[in-house]
C-alpha positions in Angstrom: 83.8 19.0 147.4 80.5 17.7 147.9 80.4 18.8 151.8 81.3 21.9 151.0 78.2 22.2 148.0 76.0 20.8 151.0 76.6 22.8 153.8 76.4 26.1 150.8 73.1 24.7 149.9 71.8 24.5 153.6 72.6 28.1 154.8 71.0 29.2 151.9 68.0 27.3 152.6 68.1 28.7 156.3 68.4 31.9 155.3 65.3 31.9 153.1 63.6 30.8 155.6 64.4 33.1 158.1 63.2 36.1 155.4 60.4 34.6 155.0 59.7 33.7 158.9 60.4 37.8 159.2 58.1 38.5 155.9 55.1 36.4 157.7 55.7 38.4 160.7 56.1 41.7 159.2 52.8 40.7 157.8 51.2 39.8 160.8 52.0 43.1 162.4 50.6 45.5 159.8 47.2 43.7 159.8 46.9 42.9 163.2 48.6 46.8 164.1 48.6 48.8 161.4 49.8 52.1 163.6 52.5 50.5 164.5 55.4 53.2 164.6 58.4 51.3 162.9 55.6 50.0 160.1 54.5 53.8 159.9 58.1 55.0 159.6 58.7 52.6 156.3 55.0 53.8 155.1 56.2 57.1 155.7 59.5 57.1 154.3 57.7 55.1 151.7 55.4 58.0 150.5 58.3 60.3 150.4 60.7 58.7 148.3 57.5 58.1 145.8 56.4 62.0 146.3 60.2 63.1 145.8 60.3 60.4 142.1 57.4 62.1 141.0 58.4 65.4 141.7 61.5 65.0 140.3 60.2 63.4 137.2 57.9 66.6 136.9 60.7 68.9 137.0 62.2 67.2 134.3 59.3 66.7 132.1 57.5 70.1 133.0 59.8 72.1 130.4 59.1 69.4 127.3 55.8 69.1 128.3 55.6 73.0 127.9 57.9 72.9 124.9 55.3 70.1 123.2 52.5 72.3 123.9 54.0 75.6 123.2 54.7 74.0 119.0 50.9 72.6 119.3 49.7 76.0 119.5 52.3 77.8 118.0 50.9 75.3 114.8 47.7 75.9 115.5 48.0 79.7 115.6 49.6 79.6 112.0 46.7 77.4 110.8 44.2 80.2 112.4 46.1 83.0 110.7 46.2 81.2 107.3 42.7 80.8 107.4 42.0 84.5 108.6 44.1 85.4 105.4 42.1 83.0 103.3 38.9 84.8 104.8 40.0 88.4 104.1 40.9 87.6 100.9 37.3 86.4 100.1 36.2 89.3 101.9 37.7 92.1 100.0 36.9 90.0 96.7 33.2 90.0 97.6 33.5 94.0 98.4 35.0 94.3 94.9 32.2 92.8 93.2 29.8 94.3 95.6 31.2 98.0 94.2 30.8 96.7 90.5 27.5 95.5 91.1 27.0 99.0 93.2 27.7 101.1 89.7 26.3 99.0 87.6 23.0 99.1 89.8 23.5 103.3 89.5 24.4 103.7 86.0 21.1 101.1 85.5 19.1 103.8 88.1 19.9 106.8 86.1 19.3 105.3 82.8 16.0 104.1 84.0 15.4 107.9 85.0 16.5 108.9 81.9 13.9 106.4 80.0 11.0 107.9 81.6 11.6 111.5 80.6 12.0 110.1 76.4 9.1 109.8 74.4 10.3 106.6 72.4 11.2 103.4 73.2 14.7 102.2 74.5 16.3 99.1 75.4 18.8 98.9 78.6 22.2 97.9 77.6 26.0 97.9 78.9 29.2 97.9 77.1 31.3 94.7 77.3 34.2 95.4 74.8 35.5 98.3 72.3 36.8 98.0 69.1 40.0 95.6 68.1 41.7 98.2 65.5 43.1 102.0 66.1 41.3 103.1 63.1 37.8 103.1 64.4 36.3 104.5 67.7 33.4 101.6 69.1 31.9 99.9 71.8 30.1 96.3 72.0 26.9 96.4 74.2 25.4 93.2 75.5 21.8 93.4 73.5 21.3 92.5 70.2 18.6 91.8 67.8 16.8 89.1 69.6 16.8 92.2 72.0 15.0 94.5 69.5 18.0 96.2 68.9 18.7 97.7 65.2 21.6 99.0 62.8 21.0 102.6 62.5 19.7 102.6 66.3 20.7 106.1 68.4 22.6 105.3 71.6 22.9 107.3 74.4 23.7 106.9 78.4 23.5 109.3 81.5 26.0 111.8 80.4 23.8 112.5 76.8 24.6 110.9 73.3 27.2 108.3 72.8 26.6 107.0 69.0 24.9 104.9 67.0 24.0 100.8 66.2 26.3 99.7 63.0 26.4 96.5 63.2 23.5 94.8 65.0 23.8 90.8 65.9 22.0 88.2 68.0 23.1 89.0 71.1 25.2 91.6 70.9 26.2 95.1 68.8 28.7 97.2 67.7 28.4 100.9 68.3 29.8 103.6 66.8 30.5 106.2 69.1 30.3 110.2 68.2 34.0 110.7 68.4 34.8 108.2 65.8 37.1 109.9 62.8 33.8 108.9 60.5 30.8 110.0 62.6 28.4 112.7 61.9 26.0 114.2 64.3 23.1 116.8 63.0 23.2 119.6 65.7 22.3 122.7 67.2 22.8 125.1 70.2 20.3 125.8 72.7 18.9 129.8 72.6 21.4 130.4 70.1 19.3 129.2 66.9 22.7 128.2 65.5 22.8 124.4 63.7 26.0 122.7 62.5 28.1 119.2 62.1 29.5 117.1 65.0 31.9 115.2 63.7 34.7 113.2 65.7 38.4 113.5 65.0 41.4 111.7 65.1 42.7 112.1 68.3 38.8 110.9 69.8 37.6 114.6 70.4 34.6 116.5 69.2 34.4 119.4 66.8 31.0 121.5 64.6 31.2 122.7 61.8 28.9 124.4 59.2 28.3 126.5 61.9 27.6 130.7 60.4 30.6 132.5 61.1 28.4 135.5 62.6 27.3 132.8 65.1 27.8 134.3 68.5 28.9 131.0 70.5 30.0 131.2 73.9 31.3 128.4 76.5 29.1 126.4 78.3 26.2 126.5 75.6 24.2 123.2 74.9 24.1 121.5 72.3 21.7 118.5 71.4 20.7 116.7 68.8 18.8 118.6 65.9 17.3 115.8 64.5 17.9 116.5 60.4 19.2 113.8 59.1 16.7 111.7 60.5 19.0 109.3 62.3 19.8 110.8 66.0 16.2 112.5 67.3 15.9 115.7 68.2 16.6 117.6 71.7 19.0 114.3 72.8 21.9 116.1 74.9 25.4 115.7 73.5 27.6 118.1 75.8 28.5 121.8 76.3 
């Protein structure tokens, strides 16, 4: 038994030695002649198998690689749309207040036109709120008394006469408009020498009274203010 583990244990000795007498050789051929043909062969065939892995590595990759970055952009394209939704929606909501400020800017142009051509003095104003009840026709305007703004006050807007202050407070005031069920307006026609009552009714229209029954009234006359009464000047337009 122990022969036969010696003479195993010397042929494998023998033949490390002769793979690495052929190693050392191999390895003195290449540097001393490195063109040698059966050296260039293995080079050769050395390259290609290593060209052939990675090509066929890249086949099998290529179509997860473009997978991967076909979901990267597909993600990034939603994020881009999300925020081009996020960016209209700011858009149209600056247009929006861009067309209130738009009509408030040419309500506030015409009323300043109007002011020039009065001869008394009148504070700008806007309406923020109407009246809470169904019993009462009224509007709350943004000026008040710190304003100079008074109970009793005559207001009126592009379109010609739209009521009167009742209830004047610091920074705000209730008006009553013309069409209110309890409103009285002093008036008179224009070239017709005709004066009546404009009072409002219940379904928020506009009738005169007191008016002579000879009168000879047709449609489309004026009528303004007549200023008896004293509250509502005289010649302020109300309507046709």
């Amino acid at each position: 038994m122990k022969q036969y583990y010696r003479r195993s244990n010397l042929k494998n000795r023998v033949t490390l030695a002769v793979f690495l007498i052929i190693a050392i050789f191999l390895m003195t051929i290449y540097y001393r002649k490195p063109d040698t043909s059966v050296l260039q062969f293995a080079k050769r065939g050395a390259v290609n198998v290593v060209a052939y892995v990675q090509l066929g590595a890249k086949n099998v990759l290529a179509p997860a690689y473009n997978g991967w970055i076909y979901v990267l952009e597909l993600k990034d394209a939603k994020n881009d749309n999300m925020l081009l939704r996020e960016e209209l929606t700011s858009l149209k909501d600056r247009l929006n207040d861009l067309r209130i400020i738009q009509e408030q800017n040419d309500r506030l142009t015409k009323l300043v036109g109007l002011r020039a051509m009065k001869d008394f003095e009148t504070v700008m104003a806007l309406p923020v709120g109407t009246s809470s009840n169904n019993y009462e026709s009224s509007i709350i305007i943004d000026k008040g008394l710190r304003d100079g703004v008074k109970n009793r006050m005559p207001v009126f807007n592009k379109d010609g006469l739209v009521g009167q202050v009742v209830n004047a407070a610091m920074f705000a005031s209730q008006v009553q408009l013309i069409t209110d069920n309890r409103s009285g307006v002093a008036a008179e026609i224009v070239g017709r020498d005709e004066k009546g009552l404009l009072q409002g009714t219940f379904d928020n229209d506009l009738e005169m009274t007191l008016v002579r029954k000879t009168a000879k009234i047709k449609p489309g006359d004026m009528v303004v203010t007549s200023g008896l009464g004293g509250v509502y000047p005289r010649k302020l337009f109300i309507g046709r």
